[in-house]
N, CA, C and O of each residue as an XYZ file, in Angstrom:
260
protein
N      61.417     87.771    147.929
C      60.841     86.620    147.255
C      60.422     86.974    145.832
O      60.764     86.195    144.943
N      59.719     88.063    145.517
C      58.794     88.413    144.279
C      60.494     88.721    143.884
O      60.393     88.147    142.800
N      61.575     89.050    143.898
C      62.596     89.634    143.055
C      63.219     88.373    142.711
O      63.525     88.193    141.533
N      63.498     87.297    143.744
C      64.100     86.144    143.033
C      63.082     85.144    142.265
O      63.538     84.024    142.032
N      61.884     85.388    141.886
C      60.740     84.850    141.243
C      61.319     85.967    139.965
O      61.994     85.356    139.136
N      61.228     86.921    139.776
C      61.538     87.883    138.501
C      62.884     87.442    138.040
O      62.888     87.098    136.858
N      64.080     87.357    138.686
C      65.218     87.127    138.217
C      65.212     85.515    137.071
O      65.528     85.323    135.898
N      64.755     84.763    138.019
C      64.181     83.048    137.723
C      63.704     83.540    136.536
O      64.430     83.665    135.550
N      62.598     83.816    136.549
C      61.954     84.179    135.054
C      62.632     84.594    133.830
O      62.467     84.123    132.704
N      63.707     85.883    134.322
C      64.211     86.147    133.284
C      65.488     85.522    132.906
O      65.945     85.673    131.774
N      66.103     84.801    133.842
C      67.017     83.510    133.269
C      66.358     82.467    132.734
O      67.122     81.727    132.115
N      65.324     82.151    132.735
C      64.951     81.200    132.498
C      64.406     81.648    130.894
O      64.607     80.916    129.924
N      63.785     82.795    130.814
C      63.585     83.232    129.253
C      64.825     83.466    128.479
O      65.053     83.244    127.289
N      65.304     83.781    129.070
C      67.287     84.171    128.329
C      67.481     82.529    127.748
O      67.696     82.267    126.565
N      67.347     81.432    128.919
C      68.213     80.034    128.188
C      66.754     79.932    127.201
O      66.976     79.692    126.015
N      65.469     80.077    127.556
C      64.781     79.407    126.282
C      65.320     80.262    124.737
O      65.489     79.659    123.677
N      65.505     81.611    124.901
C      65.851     81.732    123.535
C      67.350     81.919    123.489
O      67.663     82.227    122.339
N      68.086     81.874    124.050
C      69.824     81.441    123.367
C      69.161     79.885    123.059
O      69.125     79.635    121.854
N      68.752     79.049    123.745
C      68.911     77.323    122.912
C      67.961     77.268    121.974
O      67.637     76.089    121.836
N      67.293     78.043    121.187
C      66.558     77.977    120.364
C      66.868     76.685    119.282
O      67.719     75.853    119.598
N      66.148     76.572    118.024
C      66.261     75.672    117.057
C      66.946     75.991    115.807
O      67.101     75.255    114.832
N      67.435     77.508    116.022
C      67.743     78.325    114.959
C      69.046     78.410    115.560
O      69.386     79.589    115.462
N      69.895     77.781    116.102
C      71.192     77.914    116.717
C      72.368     77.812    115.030
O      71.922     77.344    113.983
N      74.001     78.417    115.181
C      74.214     78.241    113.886
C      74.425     77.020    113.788
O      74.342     76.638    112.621
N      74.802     75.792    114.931
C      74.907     74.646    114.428
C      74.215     73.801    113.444
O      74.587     73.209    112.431
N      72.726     73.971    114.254
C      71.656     73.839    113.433
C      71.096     74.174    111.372
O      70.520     73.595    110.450
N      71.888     75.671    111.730
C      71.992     76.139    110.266
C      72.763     75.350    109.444
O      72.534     75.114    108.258
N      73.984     74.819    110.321
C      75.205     74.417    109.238
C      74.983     73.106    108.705
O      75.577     72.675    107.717
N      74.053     72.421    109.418
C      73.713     70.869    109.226
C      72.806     71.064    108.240
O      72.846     70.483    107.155
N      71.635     72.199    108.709
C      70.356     72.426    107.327
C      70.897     72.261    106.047
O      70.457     71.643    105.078
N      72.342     73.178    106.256
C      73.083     73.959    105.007
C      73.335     72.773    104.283
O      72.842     72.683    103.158
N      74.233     71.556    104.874
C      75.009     70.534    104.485
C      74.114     69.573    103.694
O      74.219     69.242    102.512
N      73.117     69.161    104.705
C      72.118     68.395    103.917
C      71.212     68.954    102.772
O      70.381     68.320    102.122
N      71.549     70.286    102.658
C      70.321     70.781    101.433
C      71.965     70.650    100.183
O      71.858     70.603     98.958
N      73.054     70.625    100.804
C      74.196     70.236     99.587
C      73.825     69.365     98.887
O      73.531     69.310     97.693
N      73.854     68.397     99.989
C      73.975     67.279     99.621
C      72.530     66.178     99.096
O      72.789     65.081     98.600
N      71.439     66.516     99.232
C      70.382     66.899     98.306
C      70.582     67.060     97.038
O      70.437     66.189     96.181
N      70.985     68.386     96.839
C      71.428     69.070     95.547
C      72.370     68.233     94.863
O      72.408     68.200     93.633
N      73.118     67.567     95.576
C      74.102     66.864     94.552
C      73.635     65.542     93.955
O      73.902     65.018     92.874
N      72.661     65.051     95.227
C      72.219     63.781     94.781
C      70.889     64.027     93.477
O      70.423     63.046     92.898
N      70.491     65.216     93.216
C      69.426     65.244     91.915
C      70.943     65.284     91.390
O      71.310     64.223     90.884
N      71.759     66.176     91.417
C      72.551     66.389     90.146
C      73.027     65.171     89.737
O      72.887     65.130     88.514
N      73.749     63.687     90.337
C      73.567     62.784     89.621
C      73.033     62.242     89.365
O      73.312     61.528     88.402
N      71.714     62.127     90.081
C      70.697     61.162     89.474
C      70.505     61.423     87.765
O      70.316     60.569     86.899
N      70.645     63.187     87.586
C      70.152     63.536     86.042
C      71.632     63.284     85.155
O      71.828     63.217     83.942
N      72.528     63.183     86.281
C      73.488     62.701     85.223
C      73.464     61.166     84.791
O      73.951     60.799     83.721
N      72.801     60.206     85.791
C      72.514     59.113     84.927
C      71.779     59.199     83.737
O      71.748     58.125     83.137
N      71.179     60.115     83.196
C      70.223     60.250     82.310
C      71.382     60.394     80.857
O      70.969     60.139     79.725
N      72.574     60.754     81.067
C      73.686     61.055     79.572
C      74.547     61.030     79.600
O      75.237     61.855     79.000
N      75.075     59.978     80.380
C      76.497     59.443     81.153
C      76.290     58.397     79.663
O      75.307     58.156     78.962
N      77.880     57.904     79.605
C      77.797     56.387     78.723
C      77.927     55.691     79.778
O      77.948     56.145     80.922
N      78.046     54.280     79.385
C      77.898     53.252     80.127
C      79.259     53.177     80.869
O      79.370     52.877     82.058
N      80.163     53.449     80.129
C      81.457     53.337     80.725
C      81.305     54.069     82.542
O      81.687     53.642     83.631
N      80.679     55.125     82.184
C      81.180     56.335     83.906
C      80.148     56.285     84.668
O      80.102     56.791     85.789
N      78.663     55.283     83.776
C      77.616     54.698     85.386
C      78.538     54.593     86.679
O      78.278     55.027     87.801
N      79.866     53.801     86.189
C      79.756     52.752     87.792
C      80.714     54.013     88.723
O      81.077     53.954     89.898
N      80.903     54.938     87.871
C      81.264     56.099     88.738
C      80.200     56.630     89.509
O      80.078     56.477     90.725
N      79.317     57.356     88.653
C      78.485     57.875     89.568
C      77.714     57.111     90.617
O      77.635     57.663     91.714
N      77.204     56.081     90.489
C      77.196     54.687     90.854
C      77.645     55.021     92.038
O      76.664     55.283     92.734
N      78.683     55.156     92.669
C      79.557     55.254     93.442
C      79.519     56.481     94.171
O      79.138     56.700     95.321
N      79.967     57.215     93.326
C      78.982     59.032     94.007
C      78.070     59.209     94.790
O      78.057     59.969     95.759
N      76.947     58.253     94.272
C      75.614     58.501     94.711
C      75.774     57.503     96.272
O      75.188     57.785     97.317
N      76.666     56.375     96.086
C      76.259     55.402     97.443
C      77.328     56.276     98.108
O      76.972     56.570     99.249
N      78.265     56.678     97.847
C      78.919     57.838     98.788
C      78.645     58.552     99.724
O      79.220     58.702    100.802
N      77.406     59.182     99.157
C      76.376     60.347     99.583
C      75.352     59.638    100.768
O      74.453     60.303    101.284
């Protein structure tokens, strides 16, 4: 009894940390959305010295995103 109570335990600590929150899926989504973050300041500051003509580009960029 006390050995299949120890085994339990330690499967059961094994799945809590393999499914952790730090899995790489997890990383790759962090990764993607901190891109894509990054891109959305980068046009926002490019509205700042765009001509009028290539607004409705970025315009577009940004609802992309």
């Amino acid at each position: 009894m006390l050995v299949r109570t120890v085994i339990l335990y330690v499967a059961m600590t094994v799945c809590a940390v393999a499914f952790h929150e730090n899995t790489f899926a997890v990383f790759e989504l962090r990764e993607q959305l901190q891109m894509l973050y990054i891109n959305m300041w980068e046009l926002l500051h490019q509205l700042e010295y765009v001509n009028s003509d290539q607004r409705p580009v970025v315009y577009e960029e940004i609802e992309h995103i």
